[in-house]
C-alpha positions in Angstrom: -133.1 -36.8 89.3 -132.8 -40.8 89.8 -129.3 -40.0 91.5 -130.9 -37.4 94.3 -134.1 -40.0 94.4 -131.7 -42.7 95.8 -130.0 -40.8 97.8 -133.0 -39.7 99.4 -134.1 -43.2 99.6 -130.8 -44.1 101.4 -131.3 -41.5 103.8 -135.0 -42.5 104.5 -133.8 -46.6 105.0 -131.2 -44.9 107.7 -133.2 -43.2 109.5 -135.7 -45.5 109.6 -133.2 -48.5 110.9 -131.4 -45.5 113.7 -135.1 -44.9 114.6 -136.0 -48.7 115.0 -132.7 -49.6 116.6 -132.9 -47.0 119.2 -136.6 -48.2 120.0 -135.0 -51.7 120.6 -132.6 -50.4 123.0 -134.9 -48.3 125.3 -137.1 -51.7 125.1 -134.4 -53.6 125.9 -133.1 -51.0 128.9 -136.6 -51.2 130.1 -136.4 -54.5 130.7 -132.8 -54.7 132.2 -134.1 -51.5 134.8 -137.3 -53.5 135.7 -135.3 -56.9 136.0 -132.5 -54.6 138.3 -135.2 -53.1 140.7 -136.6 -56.6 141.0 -133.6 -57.9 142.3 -133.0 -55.2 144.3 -132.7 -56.2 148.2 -136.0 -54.5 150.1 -134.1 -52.0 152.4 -133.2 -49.8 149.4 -129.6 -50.6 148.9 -128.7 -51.4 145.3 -127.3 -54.9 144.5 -123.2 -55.0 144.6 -123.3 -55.2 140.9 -125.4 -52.0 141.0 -124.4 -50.3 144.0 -122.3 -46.9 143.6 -121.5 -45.7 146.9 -125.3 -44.3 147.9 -124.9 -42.6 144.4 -128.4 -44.4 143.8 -130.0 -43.7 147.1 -128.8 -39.7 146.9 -130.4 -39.5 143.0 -133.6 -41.3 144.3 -133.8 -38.9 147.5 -133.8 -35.9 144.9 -136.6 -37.8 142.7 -134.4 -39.5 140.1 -134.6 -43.1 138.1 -131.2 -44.1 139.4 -131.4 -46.8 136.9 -132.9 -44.9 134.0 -129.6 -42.0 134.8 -127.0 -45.0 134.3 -128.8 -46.5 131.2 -128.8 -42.5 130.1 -124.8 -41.9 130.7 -124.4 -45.4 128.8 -126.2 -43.7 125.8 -124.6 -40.4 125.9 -121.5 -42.9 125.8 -122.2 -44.5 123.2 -123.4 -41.5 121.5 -120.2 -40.0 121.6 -118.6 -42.9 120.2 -120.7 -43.1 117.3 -120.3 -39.4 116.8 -116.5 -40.1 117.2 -116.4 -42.6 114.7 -118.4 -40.9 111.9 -115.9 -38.0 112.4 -113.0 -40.0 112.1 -115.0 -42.0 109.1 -115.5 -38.1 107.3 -111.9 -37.2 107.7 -110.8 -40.7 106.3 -112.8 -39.9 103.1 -112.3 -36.4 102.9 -108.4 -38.0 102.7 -109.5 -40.2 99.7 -109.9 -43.2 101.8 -112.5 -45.3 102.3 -113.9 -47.1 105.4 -113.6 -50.4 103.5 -110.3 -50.0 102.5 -109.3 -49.2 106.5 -111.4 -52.0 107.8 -109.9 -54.3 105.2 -106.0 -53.1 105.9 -107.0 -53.6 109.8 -108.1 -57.2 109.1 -104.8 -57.9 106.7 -102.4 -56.4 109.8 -104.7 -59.0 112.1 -103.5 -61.7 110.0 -100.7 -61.3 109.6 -100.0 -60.2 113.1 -102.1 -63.8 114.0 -99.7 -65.3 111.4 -96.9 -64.1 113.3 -97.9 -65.1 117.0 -98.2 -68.6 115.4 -94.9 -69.3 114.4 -93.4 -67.8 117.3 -95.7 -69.7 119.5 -93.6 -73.0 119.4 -90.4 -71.5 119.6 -91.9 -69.5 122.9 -93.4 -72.8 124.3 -89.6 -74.3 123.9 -88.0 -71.4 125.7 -90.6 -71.5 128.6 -89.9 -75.1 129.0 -86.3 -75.1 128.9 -86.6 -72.1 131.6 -88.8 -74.4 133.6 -86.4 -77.3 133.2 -83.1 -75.0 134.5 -85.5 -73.2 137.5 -86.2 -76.9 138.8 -82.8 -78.3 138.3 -80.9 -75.1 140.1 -84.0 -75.8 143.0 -82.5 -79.3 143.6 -78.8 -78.3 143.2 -79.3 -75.9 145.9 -81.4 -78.5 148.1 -78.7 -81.1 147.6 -76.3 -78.4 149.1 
């Protein structure tokens, strides 16, 4: 009974923060659309940042938020993503893994690749400098000639 009470609980505290973190995001996309059409020039034409090739002007022409159908393919984007992930998250348990565990092995193979980098680093910077050094001294060998 506790057990299936927490669980429940844990499921409420999730929705609850997808349900608030979406609400932030359509604020937040609110704002960018209304800061986007106010800096959009006068004769209709979207910004260059904005512009797709009269895409805009053909969905507004048929009645369309041209700006709320981008922010909408973003979020079906994203969407997919997270879908993606939680897939990939199942079938890592359902393996006996954990999430953890992968994030955790990802950030060990970071470092060490970081690790890595750094000590070759030097030897690299060496190289590119003795590479340099030949390249100018085979330029004025061939001036000289």
């Amino acid at each position: 009974e506790e057990e299936r009470r927490r669980r429940e609980e844990a499921e409420r505290r999730d929705l609850d923060y997808r349900l608030w973190r979406a609400a932030v995001r359509e604020e937040r996309c609110q704002r960018q659309r209304v800061k986007e059409r106010a800096t959009a020039p006068q004769d209709g034409a979207a910004p260059p940042e904005v512009a797709d090739d009269g895409l805009q002007r053909l969905v507004e022409l048929h009645g369309r938020d041209y700006f709320f159908e981008r922010d909408q393919q973003r979020f079906d984007a994203l969407e997919r993503s997270i879908k993606a992930a939680q897939q990939r998250a199942a079938l890592l348990q359902g393996r006996g893994g954990s999430t953890q565990s992968a994030l955790e092995a990802a950030r060990r193979r970071a470092d060490q690749q970081r690790r890595l980098r750094d000590q070759e680093a030097p030897q690299r910077a060496e190289q590119d400098l003795w590479e340099a050094m030949l390249a100018k001294n085979r330029s004025a060998k061939r001036q000289d000639l």
